[in-house]
KELOLUM-719392 format. One line per field, with one value per residue: residue number from 1; x, y, z of N, C-alpha, C in turn; residue in one letter. Coordinates in pm, whole numbers. Last residue first. Layout:
REM KELOLUM-719392
seq = NUM	...
neast = X	...
nnorth = Y	...
nup = Z	...
caeast = X	...
canorth = Y	...
caup = Z	...
ceast = X	...
cnorth = Y	...
cup = Z	...
type = A	...
REM end
This chain:
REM KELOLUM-719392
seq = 343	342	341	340	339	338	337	336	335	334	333	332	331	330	329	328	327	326	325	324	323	322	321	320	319	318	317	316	315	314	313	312	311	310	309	308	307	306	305	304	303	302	301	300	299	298	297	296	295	294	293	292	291	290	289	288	287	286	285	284	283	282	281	280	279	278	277	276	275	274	273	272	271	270	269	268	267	266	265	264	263	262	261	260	259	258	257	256	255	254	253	252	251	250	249	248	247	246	245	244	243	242	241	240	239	238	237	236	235	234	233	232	231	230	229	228	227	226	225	224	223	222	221	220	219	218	217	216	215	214	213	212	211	210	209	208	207	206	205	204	203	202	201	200	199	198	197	196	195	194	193	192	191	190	189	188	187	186	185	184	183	182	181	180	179	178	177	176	175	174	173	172	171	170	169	168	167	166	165	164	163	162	161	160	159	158	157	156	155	154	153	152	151	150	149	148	147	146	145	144	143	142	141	140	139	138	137	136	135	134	133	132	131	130	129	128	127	126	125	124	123	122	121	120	119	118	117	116	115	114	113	112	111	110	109	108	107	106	105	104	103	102	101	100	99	98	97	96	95	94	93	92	91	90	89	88	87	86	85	84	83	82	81	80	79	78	77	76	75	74	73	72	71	70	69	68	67	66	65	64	63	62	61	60	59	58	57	56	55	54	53	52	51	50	49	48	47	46	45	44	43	42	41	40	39	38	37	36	35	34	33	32	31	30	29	28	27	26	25	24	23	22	21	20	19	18	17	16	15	14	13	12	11	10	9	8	7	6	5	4	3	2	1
neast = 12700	12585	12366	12480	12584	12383	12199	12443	12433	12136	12145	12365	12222	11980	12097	12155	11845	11628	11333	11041	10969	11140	11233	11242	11439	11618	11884	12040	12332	12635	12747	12449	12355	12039	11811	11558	11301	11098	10721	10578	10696	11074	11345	11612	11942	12122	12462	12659	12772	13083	13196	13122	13055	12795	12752	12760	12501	12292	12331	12224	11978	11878	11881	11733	11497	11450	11446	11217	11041	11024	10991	10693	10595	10647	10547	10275	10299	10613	10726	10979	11101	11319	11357	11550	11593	11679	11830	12050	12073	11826	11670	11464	11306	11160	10984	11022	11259	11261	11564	11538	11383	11445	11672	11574	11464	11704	11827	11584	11602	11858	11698	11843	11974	11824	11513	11247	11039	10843	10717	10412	10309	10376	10564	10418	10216	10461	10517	10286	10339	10556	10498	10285	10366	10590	10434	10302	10450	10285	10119	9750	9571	9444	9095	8885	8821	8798	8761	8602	8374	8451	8534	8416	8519	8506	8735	9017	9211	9301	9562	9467	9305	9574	9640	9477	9433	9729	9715	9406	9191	8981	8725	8666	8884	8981	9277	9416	9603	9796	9828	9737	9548	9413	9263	9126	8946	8784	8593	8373	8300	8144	8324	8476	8490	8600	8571	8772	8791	9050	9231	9550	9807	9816	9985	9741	9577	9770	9780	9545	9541	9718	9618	9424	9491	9323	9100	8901	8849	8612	8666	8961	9067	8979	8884	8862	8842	9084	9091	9022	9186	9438	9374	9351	9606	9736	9654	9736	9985	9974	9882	10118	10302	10227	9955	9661	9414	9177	9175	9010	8962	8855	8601	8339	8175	8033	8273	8416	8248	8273	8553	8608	8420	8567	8779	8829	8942	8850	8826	8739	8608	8550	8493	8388	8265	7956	7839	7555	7350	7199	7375	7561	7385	7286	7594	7673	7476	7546	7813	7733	7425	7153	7227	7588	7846	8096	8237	8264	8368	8341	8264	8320	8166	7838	7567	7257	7123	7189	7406	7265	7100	7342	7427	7225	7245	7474	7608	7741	7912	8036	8246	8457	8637	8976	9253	9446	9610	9490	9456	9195	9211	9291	9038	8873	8976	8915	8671	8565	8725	8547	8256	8217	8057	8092	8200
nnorth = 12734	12501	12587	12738	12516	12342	12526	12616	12345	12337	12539	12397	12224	12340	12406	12221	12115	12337	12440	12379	12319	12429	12180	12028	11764	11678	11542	11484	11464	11463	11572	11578	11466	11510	11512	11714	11727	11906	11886	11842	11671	11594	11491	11399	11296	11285	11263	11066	10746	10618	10370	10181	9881	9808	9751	10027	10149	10000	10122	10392	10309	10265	10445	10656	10576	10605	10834	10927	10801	10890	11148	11158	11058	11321	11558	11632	11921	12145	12370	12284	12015	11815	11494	11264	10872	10621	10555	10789	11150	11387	11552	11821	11959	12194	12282	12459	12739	12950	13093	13053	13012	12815	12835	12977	12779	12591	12764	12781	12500	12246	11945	11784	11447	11195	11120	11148	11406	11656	11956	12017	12294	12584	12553	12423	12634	12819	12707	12722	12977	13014	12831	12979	13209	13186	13028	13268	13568	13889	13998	14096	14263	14386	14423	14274	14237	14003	13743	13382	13191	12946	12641	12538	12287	12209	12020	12054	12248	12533	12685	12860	13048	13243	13284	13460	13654	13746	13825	13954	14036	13901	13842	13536	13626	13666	13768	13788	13671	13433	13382	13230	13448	13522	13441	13471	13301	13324	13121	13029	12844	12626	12382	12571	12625	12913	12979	13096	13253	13235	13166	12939	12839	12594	12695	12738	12495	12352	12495	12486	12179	12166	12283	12171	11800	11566	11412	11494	11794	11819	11858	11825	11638	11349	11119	10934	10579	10437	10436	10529	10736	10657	10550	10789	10888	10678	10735	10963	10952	10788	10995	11186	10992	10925	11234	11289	11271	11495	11661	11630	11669	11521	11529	11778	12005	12194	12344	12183	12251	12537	12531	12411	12497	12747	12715	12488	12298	11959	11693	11628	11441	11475	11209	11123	10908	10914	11075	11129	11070	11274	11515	11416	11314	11553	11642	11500	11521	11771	11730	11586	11638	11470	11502	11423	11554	11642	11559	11230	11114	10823	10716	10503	10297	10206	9939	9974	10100	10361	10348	10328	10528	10671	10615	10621	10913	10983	10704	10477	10313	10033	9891	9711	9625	9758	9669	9763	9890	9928	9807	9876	10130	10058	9973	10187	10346	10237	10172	10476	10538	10418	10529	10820	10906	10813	10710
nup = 10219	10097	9940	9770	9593	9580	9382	9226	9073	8963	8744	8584	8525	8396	8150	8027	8003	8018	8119	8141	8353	8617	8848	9184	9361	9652	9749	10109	10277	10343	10069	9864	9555	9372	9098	8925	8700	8568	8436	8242	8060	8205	8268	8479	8690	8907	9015	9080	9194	9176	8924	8735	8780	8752	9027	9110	8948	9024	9304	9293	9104	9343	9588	9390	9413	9629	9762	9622	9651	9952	9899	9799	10061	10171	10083	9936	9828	9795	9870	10030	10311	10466	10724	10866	10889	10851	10617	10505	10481	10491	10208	10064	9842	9616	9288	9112	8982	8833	9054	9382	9672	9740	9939	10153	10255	10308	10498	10727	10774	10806	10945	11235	11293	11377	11311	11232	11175	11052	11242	11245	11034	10897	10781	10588	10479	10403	10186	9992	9942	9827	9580	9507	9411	9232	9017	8955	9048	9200	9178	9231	9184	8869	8814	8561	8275	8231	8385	8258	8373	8604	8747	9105	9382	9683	9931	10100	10218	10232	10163	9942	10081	10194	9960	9885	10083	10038	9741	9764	10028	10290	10408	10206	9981	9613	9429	9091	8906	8790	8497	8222	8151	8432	8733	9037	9282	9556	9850	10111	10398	10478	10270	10057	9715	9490	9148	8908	8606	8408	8062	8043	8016	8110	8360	8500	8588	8675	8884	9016	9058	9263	9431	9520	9469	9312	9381	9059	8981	9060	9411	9562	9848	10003	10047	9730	9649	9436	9021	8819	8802	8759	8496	8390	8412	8211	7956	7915	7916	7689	7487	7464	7375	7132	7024	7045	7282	7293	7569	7897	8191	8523	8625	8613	8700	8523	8509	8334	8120	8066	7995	7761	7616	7584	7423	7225	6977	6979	7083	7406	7702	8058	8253	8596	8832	9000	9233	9125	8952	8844	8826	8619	8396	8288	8239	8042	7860	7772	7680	7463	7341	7157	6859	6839	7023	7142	7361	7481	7795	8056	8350	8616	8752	8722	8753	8484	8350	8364	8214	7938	7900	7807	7602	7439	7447	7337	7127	7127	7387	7531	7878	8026	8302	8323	8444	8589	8356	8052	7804	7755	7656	7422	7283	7339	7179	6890	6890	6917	6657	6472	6515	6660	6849	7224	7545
caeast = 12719	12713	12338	12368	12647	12487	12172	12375	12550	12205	12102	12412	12326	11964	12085	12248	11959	11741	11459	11135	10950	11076	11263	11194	11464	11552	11813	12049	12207	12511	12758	12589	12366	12192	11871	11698	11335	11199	10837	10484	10623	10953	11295	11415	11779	12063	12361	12685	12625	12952	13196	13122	13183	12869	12719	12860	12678	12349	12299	12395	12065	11835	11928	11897	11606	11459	11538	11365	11062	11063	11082	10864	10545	10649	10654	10302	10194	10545	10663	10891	11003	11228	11353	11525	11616	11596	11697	11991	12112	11914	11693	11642	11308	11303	10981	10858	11264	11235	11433	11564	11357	11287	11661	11674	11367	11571	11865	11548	11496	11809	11780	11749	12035	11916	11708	11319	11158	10854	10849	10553	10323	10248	10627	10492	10187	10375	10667	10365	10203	10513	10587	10242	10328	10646	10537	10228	10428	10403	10171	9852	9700	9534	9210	8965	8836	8932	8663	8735	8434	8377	8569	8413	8538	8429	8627	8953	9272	9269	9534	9584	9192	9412	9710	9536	9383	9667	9820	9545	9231	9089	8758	8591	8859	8919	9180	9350	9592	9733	9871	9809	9658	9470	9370	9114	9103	8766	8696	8394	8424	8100	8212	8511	8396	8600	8540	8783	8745	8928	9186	9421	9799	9788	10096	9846	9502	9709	9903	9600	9446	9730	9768	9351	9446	9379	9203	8917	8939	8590	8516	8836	9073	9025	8834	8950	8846	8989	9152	8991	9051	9424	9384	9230	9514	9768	9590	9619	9949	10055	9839	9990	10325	10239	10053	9736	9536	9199	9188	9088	8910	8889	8708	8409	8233	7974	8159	8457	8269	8144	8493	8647	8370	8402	8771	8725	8997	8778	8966	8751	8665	8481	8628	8375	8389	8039	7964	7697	7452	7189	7239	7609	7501	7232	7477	7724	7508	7386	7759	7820	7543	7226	7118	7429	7732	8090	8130	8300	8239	8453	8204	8402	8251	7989	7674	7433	7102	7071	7464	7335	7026	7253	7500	7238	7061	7439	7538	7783	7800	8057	8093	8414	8530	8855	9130	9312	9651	9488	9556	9192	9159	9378	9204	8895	9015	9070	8751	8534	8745	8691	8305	8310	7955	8185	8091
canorth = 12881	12479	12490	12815	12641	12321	12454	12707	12355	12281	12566	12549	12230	12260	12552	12252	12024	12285	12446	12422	12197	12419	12269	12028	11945	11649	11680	11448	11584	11373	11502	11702	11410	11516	11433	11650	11665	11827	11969	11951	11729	11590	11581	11354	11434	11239	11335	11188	10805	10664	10481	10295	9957	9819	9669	9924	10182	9965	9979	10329	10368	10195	10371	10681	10569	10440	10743	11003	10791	10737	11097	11173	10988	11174	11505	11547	11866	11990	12334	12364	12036	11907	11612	11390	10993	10666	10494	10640	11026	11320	11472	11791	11853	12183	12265	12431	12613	12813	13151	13057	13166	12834	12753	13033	12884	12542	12753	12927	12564	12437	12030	11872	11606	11229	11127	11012	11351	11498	11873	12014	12199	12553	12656	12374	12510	12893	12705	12559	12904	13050	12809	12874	13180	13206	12968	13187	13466	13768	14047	13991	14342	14311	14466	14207	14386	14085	13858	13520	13274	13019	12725	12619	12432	12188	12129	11997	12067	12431	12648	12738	12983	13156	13194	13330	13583	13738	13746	13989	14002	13959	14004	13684	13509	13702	13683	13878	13840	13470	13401	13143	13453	13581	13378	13524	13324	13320	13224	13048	12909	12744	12412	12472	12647	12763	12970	12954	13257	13184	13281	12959	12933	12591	12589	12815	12662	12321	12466	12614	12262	12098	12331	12304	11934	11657	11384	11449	11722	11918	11786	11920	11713	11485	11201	10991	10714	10423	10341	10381	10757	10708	10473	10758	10945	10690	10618	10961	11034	10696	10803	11210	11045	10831	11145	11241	11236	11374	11716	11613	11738	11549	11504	11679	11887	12076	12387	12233	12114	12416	12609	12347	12394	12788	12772	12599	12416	12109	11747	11688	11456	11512	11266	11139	10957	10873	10976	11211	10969	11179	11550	11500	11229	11422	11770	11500	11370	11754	11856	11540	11611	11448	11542	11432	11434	11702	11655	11311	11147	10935	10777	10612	10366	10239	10068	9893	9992	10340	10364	10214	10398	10738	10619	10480	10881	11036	10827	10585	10382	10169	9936	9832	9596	9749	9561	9727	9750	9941	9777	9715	10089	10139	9908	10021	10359	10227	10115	10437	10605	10396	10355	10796	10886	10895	10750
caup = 10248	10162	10119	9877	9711	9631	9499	9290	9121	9076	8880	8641	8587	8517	8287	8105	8084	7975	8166	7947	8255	8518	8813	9107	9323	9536	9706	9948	10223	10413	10201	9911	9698	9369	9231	8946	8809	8505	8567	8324	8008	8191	8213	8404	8620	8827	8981	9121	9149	9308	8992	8698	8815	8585	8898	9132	8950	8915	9253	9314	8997	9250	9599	9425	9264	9626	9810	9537	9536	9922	9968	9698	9918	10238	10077	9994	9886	9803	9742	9983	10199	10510	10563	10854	10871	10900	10679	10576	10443	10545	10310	10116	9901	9675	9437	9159	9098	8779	8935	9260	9574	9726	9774	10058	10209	10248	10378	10669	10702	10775	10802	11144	11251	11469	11254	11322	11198	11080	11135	11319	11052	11032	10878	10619	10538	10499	10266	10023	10022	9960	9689	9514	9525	9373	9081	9026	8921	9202	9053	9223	9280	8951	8844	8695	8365	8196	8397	8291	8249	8564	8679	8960	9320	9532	9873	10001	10190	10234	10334	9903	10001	10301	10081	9786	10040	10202	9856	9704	9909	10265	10413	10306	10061	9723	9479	9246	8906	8888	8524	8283	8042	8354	8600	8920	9224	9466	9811	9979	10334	10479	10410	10172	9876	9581	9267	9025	8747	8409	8184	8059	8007	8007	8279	8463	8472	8547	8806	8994	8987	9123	9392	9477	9529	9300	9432	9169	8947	9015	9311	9532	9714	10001	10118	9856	9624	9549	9163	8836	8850	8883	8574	8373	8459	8383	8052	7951	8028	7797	7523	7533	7478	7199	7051	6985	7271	7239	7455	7796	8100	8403	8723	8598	8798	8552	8618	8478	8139	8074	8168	7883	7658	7666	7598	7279	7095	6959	6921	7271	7620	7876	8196	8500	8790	8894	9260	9190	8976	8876	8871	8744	8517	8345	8309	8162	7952	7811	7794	7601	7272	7323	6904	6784	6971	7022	7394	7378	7732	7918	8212	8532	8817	8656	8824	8570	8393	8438	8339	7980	7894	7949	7709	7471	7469	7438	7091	6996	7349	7458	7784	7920	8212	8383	8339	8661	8492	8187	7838	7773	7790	7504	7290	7399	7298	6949	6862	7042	6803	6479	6563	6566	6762	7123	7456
ceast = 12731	12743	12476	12344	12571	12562	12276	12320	12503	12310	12151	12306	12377	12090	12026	12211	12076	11842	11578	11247	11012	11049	11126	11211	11377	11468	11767	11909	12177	12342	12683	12620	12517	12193	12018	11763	11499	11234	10936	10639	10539	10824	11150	11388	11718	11923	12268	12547	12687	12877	13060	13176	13232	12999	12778	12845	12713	12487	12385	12423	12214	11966	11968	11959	11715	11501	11595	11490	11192	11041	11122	10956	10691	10665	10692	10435	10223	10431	10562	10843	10973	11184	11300	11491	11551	11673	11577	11882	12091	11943	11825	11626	11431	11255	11113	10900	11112	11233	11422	11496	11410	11264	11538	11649	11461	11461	11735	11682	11476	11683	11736	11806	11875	11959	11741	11452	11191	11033	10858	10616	10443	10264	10487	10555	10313	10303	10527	10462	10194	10442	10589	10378	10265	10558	10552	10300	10343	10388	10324	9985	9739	9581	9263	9065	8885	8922	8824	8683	8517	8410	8456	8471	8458	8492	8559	8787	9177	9268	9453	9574	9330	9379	9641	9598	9388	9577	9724	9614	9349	9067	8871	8629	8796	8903	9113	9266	9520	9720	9781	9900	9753	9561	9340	9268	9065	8935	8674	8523	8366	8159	8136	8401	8477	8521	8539	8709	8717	8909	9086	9370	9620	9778	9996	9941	9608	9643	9895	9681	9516	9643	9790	9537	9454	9404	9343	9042	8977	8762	8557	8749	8957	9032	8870	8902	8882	8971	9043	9004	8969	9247	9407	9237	9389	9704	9642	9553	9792	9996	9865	9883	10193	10267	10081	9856	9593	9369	9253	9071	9027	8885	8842	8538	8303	8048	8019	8336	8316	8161	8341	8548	8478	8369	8603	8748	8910	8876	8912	8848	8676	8637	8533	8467	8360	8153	8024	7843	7609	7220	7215	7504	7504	7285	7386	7654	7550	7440	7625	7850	7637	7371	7182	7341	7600	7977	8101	8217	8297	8343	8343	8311	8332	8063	7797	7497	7168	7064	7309	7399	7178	7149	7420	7310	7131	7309	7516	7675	7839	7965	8153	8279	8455	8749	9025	9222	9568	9533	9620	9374	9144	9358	9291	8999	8961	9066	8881	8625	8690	8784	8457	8354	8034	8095	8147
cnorth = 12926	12609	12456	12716	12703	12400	12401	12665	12528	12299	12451	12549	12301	12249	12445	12383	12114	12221	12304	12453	12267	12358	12280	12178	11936	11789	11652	11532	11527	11442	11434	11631	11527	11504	11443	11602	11637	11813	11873	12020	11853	11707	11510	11479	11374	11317	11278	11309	10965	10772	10527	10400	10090	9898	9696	9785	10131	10046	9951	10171	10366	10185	10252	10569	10638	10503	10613	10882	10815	10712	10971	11185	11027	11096	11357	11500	11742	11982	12196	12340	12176	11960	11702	11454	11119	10849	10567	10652	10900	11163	11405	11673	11818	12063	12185	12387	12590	12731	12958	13024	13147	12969	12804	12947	12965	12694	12690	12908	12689	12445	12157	11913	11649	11373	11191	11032	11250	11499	11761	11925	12185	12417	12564	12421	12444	12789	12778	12598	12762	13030	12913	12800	13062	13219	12991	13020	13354	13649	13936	14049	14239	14367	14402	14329	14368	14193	13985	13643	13410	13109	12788	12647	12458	12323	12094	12071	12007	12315	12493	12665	12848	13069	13133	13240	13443	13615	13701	13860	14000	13960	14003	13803	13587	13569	13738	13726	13886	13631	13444	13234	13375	13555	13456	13480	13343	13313	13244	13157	12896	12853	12570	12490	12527	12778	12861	13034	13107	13265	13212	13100	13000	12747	12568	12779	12736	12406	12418	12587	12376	12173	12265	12366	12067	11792	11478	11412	11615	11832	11845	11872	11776	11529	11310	11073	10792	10580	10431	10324	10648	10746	10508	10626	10865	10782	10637	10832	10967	10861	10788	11097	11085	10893	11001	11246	11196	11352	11560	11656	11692	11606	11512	11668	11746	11915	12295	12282	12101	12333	12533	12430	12339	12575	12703	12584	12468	12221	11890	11689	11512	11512	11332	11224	11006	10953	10915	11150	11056	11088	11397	11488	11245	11344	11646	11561	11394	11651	11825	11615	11598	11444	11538	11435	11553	11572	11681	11401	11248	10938	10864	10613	10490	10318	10091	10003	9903	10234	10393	10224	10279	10547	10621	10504	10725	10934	10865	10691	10463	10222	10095	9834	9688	9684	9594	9637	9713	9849	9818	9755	9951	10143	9943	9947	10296	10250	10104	10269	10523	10466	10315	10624	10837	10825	10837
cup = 10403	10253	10218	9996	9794	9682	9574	9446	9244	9133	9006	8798	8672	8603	8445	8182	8143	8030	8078	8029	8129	8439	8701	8983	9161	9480	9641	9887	10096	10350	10240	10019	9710	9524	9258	9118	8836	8656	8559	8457	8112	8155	8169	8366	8554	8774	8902	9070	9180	9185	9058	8822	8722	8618	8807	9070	9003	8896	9164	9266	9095	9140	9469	9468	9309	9465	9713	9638	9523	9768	9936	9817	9809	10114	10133	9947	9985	9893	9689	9870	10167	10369	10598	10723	10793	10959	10734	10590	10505	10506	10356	10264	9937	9806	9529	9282	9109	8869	8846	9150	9471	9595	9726	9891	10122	10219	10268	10508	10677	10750	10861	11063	11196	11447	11360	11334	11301	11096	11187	11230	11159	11082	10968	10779	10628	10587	10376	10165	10098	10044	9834	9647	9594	9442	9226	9111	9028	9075	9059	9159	9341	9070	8899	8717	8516	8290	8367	8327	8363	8411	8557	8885	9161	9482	9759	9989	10095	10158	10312	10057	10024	10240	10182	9910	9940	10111	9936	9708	9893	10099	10356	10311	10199	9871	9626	9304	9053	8911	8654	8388	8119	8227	8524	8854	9051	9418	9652	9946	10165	10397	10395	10295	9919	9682	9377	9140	8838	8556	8245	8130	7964	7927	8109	8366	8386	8447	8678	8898	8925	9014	9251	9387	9432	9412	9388	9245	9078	8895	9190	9440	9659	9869	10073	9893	9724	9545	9286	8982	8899	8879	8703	8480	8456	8453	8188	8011	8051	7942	7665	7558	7573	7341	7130	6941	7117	7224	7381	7675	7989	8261	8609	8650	8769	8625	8639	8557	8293	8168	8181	8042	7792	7684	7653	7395	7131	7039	6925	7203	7489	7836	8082	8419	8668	8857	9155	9213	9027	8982	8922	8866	8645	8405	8373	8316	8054	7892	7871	7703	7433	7319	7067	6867	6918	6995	7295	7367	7625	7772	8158	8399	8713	8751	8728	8633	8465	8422	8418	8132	7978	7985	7807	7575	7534	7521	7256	7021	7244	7448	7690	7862	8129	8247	8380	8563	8558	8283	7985	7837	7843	7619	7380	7387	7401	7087	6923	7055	6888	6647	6579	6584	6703	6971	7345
type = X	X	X	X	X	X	X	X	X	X	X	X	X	X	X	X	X	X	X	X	X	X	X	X	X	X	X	X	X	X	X	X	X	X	X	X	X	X	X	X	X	X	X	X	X	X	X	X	X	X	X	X	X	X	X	X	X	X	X	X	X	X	X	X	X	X	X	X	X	X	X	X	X	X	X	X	X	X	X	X	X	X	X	X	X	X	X	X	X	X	X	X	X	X	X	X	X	X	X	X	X	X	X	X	X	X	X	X	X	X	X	X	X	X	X	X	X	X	X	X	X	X	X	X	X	X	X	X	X	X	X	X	X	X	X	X	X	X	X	X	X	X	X	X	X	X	X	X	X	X	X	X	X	X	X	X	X	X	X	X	X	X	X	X	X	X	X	X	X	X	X	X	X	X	X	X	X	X	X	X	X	X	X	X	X	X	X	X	X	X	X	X	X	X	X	X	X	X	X	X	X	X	X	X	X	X	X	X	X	X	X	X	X	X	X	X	X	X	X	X	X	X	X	X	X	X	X	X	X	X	X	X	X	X	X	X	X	X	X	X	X	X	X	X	X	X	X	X	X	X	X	X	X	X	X	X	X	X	X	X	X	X	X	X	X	X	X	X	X	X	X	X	X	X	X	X	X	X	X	X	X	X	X	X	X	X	X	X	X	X	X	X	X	X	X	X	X	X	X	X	X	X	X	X	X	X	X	X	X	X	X	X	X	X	X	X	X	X	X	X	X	X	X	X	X	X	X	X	X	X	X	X	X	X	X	X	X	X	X	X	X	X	X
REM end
């Protein structure tokens, strides 16, 4: 939905090029949008919040109320705080800022095409199938203030942001830590984003990196460790890696088939296990193909977290770093990762 014919133009074009092909309807104004998902099921609304008279706050607000189960994305060219926390506390599953780049294109159809697809018991209303870690990382990385209220069942907590930075949180009787760690525990929910509350006193003061990985390494400790292999990895070296500066998240598996990992920082390590196996197996491939010599490291740099793969003996590593970390301080940190697991 969008009042601009050249816009709603192109991002039929762009949505025609989806791998699902989904079937498209447009609308140039709020009132036809609404006329048109009361006469047919939709599975996804993308809604420009800047309309005439029924402007895309109102639609969405009628949606929400309506038709609970529609997927839904606001979309703006507008910097305003106050429409993104709007727009969040009216439960959308997305919040965009009009793509323009070729880069920001290509994110946005692969989000819009993870909305397209099944839906899932888990994650929080609010960004669907996302967990509450993704969320956090997204307030923060935009360097957003806001108030997140969450509920789980009976469970309500809170988490105060700051200038993309975690300052306090509540969760029944606890606060601080304690509490951020309780609320990060759970698995799925509804959450809010509310207006900021400067006067917030802090008695956060860790970065939101290191607690997000504590919180990650605390699940994990609670969990029993998957394993088919024959060797366990360290896990108090694996908590050692955890602490270097820029690390998001550290993944160390045992070499073959079938075989041993262990995880900080990761929601679901299973899933980048068999990513980070199968381009290692991918890229030895093509090194004995172009008789280059054994695979000795491999890195991605990327728009939210740069990624590097390296193999120590039988140990292979997958290793998430900052997204403004520099190829060669990546180096440097890996070669770190390698001594600290050799130590």
């Amino acid at each position: 939905m969008d009042d601009d014919p050249d816009l709603l133009e192109m991002y039929r074009e762009i949505l025609r090029q989806l791998p699902s092909q989904p079937e498209i309807r447009t609308a140039n104004s709020g009132s036809r949008a609404l006329a048109l998902i009361d006469s047919e099921p939709f599975r996804l609304l993308l809604c420009d919040l800047k309309m005439p008279k029924v402007d895309g706050l109102q639609v969405l607000s009628i949606v929400r109320r309506k038709y609970p189960q529609l997927r839904t994305v606001a979309m703006t060219s507008v910097e305003d705080e106050q429409f993104r926390s709007r727009a969040y506390a009216l439960g959308v599953d997305l919040f965009w800022h009009k793509p323009a780049s070729e880069q920001e294109v290509q994110m946005f159809m692969e989000c819009i095409e993870s909305l397209l697809g099944p839906e899932s018991d888990t994650g929080f209303r609010g960004i669907q199938s996302k967990s509450l870690v993704d969320i956090i990382q997204l307030e923060c990385i935009s360097q957003s203030s806001s108030l997140l209220r969450i509920s789980n069942g009976p469970l309500t907590g809170k988490i105060w942001i700051q200038d993309g930075e975690v300052i306090d949180a509540e969760a029944d009787e606890l606060r601080g830590e304690a509490a951020f760690l309780k609320i990060l525990a759970w698995k799925a929910g509804h959450f809010e984003s509310l207006p900021p509350d400067p006067a917030r006193p802090r008695t956060v003061f860790k970065s939101y990196n290191a607690l997000l990985l504590e919180s990650a390494q605390a699940l994990d400790e609670s969990m029993v460790q998957e394993t088919n292999g024959t060797r366990s990895i360290d896990e108090q070296r694996i908590a050692q890696l955890s602490q270097l500066e820029g690390m998001e998240f550290v993944l160390a598996m045992t070499a073959g088939e079938e075989a041993s990992r262990i995880a900080c920082g990761l929601e679901n390590p299973k899933s980048m296990t068999q990513w980070a196996k199968a381009s290692l197996e991918r890229f030895r491939g093509l090194g004995e193909r172009l008789q280059v010599g054994p695979l000795q490291a491999m890195e991605g740099l990327g728009p939210q977290r740069n990624v590097a793969l390296q193999t120590q003996g039988d140990t292979e590593f997958c290793v998430g770093w900052r997204h403004t970390m520099s190829p060669d301080e990546m180096d440097e940190n890996m070669k770190k990762v390698l001594g600290l697991w050799v130590s």
